[in-house]
N, C-alpha and C positions, 0 to 999 in steps of 0.2 A: 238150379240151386235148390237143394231139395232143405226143407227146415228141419232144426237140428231135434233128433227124437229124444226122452225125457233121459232123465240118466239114470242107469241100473241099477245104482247100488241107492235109489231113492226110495219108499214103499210103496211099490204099485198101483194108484187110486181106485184101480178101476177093477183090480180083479183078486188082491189077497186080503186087501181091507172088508172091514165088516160095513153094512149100510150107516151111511152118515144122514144126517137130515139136510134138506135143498133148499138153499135161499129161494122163494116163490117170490120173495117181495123185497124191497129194500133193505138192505143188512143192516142200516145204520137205525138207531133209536135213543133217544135220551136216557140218558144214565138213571139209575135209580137215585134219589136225593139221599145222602148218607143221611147214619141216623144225630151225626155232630150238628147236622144244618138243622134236622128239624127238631133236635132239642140244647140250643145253645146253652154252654157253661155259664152259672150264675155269675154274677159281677159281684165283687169280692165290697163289704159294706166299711172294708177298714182303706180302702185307694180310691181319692177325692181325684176325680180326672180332671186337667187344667180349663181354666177360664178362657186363657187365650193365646190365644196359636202364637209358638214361636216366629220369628219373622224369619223370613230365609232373602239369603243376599241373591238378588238376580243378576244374570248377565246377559246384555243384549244379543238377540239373535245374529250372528253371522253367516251368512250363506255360505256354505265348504266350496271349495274350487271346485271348477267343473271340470273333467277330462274328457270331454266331447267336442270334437272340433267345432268350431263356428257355423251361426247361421246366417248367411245375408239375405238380403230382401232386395227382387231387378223389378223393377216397371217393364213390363212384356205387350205389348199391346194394351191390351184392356184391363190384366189382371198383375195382382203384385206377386212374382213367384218367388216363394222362400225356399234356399239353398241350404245344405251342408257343402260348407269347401274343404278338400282335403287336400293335404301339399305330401308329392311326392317326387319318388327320382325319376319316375317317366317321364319319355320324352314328349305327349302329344298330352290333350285336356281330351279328361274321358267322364260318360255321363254314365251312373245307374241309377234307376228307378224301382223303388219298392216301396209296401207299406207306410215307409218316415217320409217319402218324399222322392227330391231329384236330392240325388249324389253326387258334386263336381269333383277329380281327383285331375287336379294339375301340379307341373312343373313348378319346382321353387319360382325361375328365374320369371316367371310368366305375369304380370300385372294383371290385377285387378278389374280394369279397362279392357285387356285383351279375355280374360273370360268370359265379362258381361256380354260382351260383342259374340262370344261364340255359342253363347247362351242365346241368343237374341238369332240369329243364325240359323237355330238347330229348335226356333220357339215351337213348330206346328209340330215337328216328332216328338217334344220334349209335352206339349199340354195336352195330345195326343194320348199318349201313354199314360201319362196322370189321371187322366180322365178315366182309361179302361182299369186301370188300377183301383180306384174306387169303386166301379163300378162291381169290380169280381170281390173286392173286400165286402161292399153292401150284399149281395150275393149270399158269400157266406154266410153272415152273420144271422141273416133273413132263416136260415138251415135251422131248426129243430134241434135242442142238443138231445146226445144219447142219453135214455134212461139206464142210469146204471144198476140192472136188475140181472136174475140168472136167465138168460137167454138172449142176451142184449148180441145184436150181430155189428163187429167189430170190421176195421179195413184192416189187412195180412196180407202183404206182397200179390195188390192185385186182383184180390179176392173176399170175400168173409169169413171172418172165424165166427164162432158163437160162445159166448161168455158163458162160464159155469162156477155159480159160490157154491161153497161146502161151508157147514162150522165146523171147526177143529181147535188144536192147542196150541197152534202157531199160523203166522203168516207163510204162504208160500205158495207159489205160481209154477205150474205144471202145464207145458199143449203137447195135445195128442195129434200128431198132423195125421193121423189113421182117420179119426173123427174131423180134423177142427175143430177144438174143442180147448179155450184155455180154460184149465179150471182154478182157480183162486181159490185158496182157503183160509178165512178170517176167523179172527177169533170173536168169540159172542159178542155184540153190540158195537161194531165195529163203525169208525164211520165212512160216508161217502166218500170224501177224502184221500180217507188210508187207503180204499179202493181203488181209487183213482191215479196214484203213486204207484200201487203193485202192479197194475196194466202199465201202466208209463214208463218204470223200472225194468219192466218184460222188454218191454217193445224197445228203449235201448240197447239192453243185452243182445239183443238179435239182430239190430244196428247197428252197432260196433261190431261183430264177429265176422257179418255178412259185408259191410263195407270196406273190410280189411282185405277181403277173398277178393274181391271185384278190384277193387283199386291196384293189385299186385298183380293179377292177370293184365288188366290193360294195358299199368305203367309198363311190364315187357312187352307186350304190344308195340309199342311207342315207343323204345325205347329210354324211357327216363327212369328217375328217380326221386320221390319226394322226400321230403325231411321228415317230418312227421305229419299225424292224421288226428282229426277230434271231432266230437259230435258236435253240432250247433242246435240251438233253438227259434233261429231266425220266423219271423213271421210266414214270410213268403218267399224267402231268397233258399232256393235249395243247396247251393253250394259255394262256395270259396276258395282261392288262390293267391296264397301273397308271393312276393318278389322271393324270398328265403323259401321256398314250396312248400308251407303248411297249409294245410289240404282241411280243410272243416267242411261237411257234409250235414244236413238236416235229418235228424232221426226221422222223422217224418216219412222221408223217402221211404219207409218201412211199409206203407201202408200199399205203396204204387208194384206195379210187375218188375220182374227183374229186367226186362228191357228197359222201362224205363229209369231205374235205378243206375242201368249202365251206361246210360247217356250223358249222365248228371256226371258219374264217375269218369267217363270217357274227356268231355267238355271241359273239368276241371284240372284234370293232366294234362290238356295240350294246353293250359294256360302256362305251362312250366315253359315253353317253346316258345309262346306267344302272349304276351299281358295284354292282350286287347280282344277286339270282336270285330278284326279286317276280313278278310277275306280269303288274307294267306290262313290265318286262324283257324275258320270253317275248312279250310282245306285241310289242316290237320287235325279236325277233329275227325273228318272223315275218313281219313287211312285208318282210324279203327274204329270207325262207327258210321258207316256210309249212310245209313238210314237218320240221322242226328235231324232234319226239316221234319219228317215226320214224327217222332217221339217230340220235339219241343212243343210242338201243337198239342199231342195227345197228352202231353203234362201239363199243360195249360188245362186244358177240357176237363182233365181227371181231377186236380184242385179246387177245381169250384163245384165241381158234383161230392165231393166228402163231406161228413157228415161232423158235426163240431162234437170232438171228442175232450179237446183238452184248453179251453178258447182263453 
C-alpha cells in the first residue's frame, strides 16, 4: 500500500515555489504585547466604581450522572482488584484488560456471585496481565517525547518520516513519499499546539482512507460485512467490534507496517463471526491471516519501542 502522493492541482513546494525560510528552531514564540496592554485607556474621572460587590445567589454543586458503567471492588488473594462490569447479550463472562484496568462484560441473567467466582478463577491470568500492562505503560511514558522542530523524525506505516516547517500564509500539510518528507506550513508565530493538531490531523486522514482499503479487502476475504467503520483514540486497545459490526480502529495503527495494520483489521472482522477469543475464533482469524501469533507479538514489541508523540 503505497501512500497517497500530494495532489496536482496543489502548488508544488518543492519545485515552482520561490525559496521560503526553514523553521531551524521551534515555530512557536510569544506574541508581541499589543500596544492596548502596554498603554491602558484612562479611567474616565466622571464613573465612581462601586464599593461592594453585588452578591450573587449560589447553587450547590451537583455531580452530573455518570454514563460509565460501574466499578466493583473483589478481594483476590492479597490484593483488592477494581472492575468495570458491563452487561450484555452474550452468552459466556468475558475479560479485557487495558490501560483503565480489567474489563468484566457478562450476561444480564448472571449474578454478581457467579462473576466474582470467575474472577477469582481466572485471578493468576487476570494480575498477570495487569501487572505487564503497567509495566509497558511505565515504559512508555519513561520514552523522551518528540521535539517538535524541522527535522523531527516521525513513525509512518513502519518506518520514519522527517518533519519539515515552512512559514507561509496558511496552514497546510503536504508528504512527499519520494523524500519522506511531511512538510507543514505555519503561519508566523505559530504554536506548538497548532503543530501538533496539523501532524495529528495528517496522520488521520491517511487513517481513515488507508483503513477503509484494508478493511474491505479482508471483509471479502472472509466473507462478511460490517455496518460501519470510525477511528478511535483508545490508549492501548488497537481495535474494536461490537454485536451491530461497527468496527473502530486506532489511528495509531498509522505509525505500525501494513502487516501489522492487517492483522488488527483482519482480527477485528472475524469478530463479526466470533464475539470472543476461543479458539474457533483464532481459527478464523487465520483463514485470512495465518501469520496472526506472530504480528500480535511484533505489535506488542513495536508499542513500547514508539516514541511519545501525542501522550
Amino acid at each position: 500500500m503505497k501512500p497517497a502522493s500530494p495532489d496536482p492541482n496543489q502548488p508544488d513546494l518543492f519545485a515552482r515555489e520561490g525559496p521560503k525560510p526553514v523553521y531551524t528552531t521551534p515555530v512557536w514564540s510569544v506574541p508581541p504585547t499589543p500596544a492596548s496592554a502596554k498603554n491602558p485607556p484612562p479611567v474616565s474621572p466622571y464613573v465612581t466604581p462601586p464599593e461592594t460587590a453585588v452578591p450573587v445567589k449560589t447553587r450547590p454543586l451537583v455531580t452530573p450522572p455518570s454514563d460509565q458503567p460501574p466499578r466493583r471492588q473483589l478481594m483476590v488473594g492479597e490484593f483488592i482488584l477494581e472492575y468495570e462490569l458491563r452487561r450484555s447479550t452474550r452468552r459466556s463472562i468475558g475479560f479485557m484488560i487495558d490501560d483503565d484496568g480489567l474489563r468484566v462484560t457478562a450476561p444480564k441473567r448472571v449474578s454478581i456471585a457467579e462473576i466474582d467466582e470467575a474472577i477469582r478463577t481466572k485471578q493468576h491470568w487476570i494480575l498477570s496481565k495487569l501487572k505487564e500492562r503497567r509495566e509497558r505503560r511505565a515504559a512508555r511514558l519513561e520514552k523522551p517525547p518528540v521535539e517538535w522542530v524541522d527535522g523531527a523524525q516521525l513513525p509512518y506505516l513502519g518506518a520514519d518520516i522527517t518533519l519539515r516547517l515552512l512559514v507561509g500564509g496558511r496552514n497546510r500539510s503536504i508528504y512527499n513519499p519520494n523524500t519522506r518528507e511531511l512538510w507543514v506550513t505555519l503561519v508566523p508565530g505559530a504554536s506548538e499546539e497548532l503543530l501538533k493538531n496539523r501532524v495529528q490531523t495528517w496522520y488521520q486522514q491517511q487513517a481513515k482512507t488507508l483503513f477503509e482499503e484494508r478493511l474491505d479487502l479482508y471483509a471479502g476475504r472472509l466473507g462478511v460485512r460490517y455496518h460501519s467503520f470510525g477511528l478511535s483514540s483508545a490508549g492501548t486497545r488497537w481495535g474494536s467490534c461490537t454485536v451491530d459490526r461497527k468496527i473502530r480502529l486506532n489511528w495509531k495503527l498509522i505509525y505500525f507496517s501494513l502487516p501489522l495494520i492487517d492483522y488488527v483489521v483482519a482480527h477485528e472482522l472475524s469478530h463479526i463471526l466470533e464475539m470472543n477469543h476461543s479458539q474457533q475464533f483464532w481459527d478464523t482469524v487465520g483463514l485470512i491471516y495465518p501469520e496472526y501469533e506472530e504480528a500480535k507479538n511484533l505489535l506488542r514489541k513495536r508499542s513500547q519501542e514508539l516514541p511519545v508523540l501525542f501522550p
